[in-house]
Backbone as JSON, one array per atom type, in Angstrom:
{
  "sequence": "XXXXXXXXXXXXXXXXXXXXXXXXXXXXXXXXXXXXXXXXXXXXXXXXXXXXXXXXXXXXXXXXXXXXXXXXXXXXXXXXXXXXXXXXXXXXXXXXXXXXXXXXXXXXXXXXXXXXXXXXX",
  "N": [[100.83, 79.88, 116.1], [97.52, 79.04, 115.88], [95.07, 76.81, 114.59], [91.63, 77.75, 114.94], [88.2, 77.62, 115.68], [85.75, 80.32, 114.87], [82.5, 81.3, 116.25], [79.19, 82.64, 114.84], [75.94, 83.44, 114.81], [72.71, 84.95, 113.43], [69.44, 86.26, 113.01], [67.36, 86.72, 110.59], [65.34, 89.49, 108.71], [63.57, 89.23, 107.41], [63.04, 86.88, 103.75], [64.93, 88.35, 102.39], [67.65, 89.23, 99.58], [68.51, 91.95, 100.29], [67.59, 91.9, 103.04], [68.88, 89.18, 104.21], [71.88, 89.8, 103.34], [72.46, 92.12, 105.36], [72.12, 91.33, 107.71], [73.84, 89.57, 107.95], [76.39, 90.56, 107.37], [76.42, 92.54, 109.36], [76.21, 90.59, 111.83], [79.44, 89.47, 110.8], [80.8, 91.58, 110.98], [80.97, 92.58, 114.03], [81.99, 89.79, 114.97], [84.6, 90.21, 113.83], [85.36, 92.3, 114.51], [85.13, 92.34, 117.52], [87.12, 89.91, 118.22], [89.37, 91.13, 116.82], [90.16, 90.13, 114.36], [91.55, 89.53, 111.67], [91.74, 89.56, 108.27], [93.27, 88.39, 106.38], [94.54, 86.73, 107.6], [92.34, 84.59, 108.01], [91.16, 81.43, 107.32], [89.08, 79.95, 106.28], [85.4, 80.03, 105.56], [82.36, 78.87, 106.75], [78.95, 78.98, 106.1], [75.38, 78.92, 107.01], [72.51, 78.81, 106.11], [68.91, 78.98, 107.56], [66.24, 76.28, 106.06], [64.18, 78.18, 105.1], [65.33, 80.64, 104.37], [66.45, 81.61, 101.38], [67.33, 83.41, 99.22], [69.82, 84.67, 98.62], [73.17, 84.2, 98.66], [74.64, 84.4, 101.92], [77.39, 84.25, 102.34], [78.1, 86.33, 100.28], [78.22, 88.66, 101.93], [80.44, 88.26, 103.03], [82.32, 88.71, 101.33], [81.7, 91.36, 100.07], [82.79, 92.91, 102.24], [85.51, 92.31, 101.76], [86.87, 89.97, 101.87], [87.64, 88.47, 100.07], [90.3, 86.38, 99.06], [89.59, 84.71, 100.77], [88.26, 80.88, 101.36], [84.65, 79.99, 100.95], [81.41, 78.67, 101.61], [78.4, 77.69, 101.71], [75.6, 76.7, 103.09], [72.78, 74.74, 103.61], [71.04, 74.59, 106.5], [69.88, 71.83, 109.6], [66.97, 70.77, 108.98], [65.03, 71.33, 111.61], [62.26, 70.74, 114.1], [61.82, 72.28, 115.83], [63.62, 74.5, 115.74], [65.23, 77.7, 114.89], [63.75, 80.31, 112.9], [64.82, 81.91, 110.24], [67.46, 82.4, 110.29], [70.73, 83.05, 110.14], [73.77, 80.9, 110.35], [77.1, 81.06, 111.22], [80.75, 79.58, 110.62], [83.81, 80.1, 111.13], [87.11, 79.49, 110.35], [89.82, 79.97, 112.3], [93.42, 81.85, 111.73], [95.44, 81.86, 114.72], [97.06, 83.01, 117.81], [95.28, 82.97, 119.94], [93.85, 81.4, 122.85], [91.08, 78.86, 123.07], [89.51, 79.7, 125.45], [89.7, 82.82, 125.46], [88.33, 83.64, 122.93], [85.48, 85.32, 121.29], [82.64, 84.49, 120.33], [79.77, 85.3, 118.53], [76.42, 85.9, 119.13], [73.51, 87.2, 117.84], [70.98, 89.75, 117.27], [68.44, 88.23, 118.35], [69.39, 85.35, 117.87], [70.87, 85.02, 120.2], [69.72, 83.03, 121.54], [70.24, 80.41, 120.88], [72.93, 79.89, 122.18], [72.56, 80.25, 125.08], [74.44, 80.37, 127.31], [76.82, 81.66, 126.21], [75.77, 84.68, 126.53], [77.23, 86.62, 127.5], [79.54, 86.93, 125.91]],
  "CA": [[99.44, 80.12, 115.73], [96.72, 77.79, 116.02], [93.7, 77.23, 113.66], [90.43, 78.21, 115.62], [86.75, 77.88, 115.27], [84.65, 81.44, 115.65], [80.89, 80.79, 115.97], [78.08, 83.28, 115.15], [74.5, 83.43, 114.02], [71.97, 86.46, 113.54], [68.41, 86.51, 112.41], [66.94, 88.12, 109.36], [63.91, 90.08, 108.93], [62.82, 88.37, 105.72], [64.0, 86.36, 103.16], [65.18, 88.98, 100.7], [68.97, 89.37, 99.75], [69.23, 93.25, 101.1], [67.95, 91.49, 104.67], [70.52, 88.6, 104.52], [73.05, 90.2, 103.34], [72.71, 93.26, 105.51], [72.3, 90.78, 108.91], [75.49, 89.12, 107.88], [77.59, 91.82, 107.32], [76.5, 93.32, 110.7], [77.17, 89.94, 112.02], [80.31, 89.32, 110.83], [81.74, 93.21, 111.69], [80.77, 92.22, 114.87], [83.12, 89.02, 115.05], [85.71, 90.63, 113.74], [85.6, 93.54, 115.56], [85.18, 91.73, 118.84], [88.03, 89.28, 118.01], [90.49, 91.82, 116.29], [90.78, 89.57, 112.97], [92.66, 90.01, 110.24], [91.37, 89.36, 107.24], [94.13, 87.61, 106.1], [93.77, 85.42, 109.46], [90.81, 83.63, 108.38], [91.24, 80.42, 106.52], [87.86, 79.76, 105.34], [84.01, 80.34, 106.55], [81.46, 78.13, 106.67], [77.8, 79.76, 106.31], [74.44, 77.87, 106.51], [70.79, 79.59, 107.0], [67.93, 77.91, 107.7], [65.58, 76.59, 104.75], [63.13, 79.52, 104.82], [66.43, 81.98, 103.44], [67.6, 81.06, 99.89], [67.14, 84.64, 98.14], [70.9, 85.17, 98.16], [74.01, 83.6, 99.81], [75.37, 84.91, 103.01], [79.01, 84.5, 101.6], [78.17, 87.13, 99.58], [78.28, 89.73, 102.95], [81.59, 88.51, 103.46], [83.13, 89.13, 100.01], [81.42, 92.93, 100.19], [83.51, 93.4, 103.63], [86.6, 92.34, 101.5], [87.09, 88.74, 102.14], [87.96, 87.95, 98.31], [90.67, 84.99, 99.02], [89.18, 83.28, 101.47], [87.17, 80.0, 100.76], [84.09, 80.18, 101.61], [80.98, 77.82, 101.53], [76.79, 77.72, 101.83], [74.59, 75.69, 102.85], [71.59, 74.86, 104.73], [70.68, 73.79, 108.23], [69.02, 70.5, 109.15], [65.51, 71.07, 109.76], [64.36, 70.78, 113.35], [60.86, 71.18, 114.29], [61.46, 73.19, 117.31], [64.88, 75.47, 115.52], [64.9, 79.2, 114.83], [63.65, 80.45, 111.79], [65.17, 83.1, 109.71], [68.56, 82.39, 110.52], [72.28, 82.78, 109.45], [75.11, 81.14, 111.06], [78.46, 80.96, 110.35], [81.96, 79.01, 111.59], [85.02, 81.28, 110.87], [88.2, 79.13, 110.59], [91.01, 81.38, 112.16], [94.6, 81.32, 112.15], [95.38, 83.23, 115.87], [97.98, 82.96, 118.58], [94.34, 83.03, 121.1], [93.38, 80.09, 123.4], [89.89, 79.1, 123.03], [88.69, 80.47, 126.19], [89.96, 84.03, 125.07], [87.69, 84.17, 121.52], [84.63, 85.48, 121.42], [81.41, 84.07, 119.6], [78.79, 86.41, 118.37], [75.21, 85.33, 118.57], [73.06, 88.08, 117.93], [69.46, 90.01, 117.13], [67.83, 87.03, 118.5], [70.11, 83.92, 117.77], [70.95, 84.61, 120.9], [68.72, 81.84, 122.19], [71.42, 79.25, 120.53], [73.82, 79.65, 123.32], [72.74, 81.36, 126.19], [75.73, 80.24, 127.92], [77.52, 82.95, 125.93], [75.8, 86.08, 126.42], [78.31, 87.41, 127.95], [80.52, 87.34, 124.62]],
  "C": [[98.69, 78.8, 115.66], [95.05, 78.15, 114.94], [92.06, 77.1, 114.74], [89.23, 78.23, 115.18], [86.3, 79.04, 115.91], [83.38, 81.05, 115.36], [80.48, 82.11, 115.63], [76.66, 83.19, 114.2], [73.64, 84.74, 114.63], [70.8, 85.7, 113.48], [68.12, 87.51, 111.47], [65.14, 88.39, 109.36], [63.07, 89.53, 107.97], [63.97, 88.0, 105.2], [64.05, 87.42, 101.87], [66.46, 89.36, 100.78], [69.36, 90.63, 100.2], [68.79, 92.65, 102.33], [69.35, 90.68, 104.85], [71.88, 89.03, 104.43], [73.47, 91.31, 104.52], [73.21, 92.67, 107.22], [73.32, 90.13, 109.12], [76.3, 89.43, 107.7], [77.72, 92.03, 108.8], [77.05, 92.2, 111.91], [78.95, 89.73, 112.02], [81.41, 90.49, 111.21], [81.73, 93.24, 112.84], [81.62, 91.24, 115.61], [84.49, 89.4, 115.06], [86.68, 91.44, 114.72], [85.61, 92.84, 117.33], [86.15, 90.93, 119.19], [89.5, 89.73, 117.7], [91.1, 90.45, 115.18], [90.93, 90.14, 112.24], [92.42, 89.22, 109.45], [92.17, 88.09, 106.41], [94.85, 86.65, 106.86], [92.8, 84.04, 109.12], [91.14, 82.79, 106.93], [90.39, 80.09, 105.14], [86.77, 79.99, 106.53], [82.95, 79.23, 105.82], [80.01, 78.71, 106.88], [76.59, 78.57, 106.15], [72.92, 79.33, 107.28], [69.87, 78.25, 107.4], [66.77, 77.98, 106.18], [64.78, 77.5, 103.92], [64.19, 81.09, 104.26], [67.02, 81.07, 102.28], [67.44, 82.22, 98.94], [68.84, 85.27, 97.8], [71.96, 84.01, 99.24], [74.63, 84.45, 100.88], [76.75, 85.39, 102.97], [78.82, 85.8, 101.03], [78.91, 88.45, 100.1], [79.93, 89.71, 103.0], [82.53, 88.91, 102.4], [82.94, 90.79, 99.83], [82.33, 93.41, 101.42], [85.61, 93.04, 102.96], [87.34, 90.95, 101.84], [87.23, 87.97, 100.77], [89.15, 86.84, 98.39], [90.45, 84.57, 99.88], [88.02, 82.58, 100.83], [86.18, 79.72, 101.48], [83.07, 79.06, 101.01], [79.16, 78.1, 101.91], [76.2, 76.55, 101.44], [73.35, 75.71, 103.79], [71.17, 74.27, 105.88], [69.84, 72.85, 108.49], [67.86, 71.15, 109.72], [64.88, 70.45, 110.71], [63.42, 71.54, 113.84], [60.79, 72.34, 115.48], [62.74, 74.64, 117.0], [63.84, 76.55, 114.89], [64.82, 78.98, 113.45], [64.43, 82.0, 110.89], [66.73, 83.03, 110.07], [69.86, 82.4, 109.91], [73.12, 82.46, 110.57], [76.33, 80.93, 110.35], [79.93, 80.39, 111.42], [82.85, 79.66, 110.41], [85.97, 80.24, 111.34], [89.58, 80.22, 110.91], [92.25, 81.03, 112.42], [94.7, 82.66, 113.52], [96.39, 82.21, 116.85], [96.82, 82.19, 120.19], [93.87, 81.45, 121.33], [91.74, 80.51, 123.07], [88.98, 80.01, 123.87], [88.71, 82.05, 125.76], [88.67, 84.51, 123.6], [86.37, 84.29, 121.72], [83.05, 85.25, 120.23], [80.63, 84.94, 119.68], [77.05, 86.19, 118.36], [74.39, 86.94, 118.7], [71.15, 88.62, 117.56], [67.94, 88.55, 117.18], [67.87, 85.47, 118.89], [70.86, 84.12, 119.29], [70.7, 83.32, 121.91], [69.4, 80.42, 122.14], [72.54, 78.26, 121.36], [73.96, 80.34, 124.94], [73.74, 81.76, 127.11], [76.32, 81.62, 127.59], [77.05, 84.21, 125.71], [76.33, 87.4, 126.92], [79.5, 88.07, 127.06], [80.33, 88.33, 123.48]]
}
C-alpha cells in the first residue's frame, strides 16, 4: 500500500453551514464512491474554502458521513484576485494499493474550472 493524495473541490451556494456542509458531503460521496475508499483507508483530510465561507467547517461533512478517527484539518485559501469564490476543496490522504494514474479527483458543480485537464475523472 502506498499513501496517496485525492483532490476535490465543489462550490457552495452561500455561505451558510446547511450549504457547506451539504456541498461537501456530496463532494466527498462522490470521491469515495468514485475511488472505492474505505473509510478506514484514509489517513487524514485536509479541507480549506475560500475566505467568503466561514459559517461552519467543511470537516464537519466528513464526520456526518462517519469519518470519526480520521484527522482532519481547516483552513483557508490564499486569496487570489482572479480565484473562485464560494469554494471547498479538500486533499484526502489515502492508504491504497492504486497507482496515481488509476485515482480519480473530483472537481465538481463548478470547481470544475480548477483542472480542466481532469474532466474526464
Amino acid at each position: 500500500m502506498w499513501l496517496r493524495g485525492v483532490r476535490g473541490a465543489t462550490l457552495v451556494k452561500e455561505n451558510t453551514r446547511e450549504s457547506i456542509l451539504a456541498a461537501t458531503r456530496e463532494m466527498l460521496e462522490k470521491l469515495v464512491r468514485a475511488n472505492d475508499i474505505q473509510v478506514e483507508d484514509i489517513a487524514s483530510a485536509f479541507f480549506s474554502t475560500t475566505r467568503d465561507l466561514n459559517a461552519d467547517y467543511p470537516a464537519i461533512a466528513a464526520r456526518q458521513l462517519g469519518w470519526t478517527d480520521t484527522a482532519l484539518m481547516c483552513m483557508h485559501e490564499m486569496d487570489v484576485p482572479h480565484g473562485l469564490v464560494h469554494c471547498v476543496r479538500v486533499m484526502v490522504h489515502w492508504n491504497t494499493p492504486k497507482r496515481p494514474n488509476e485515482i480519480v479527483h473530483v472537481y465538481i458543480n463548478g470547481a470544475e474550472v480548477l483542472r480542466p485537464d481532469r474532466k474526464g475523472d
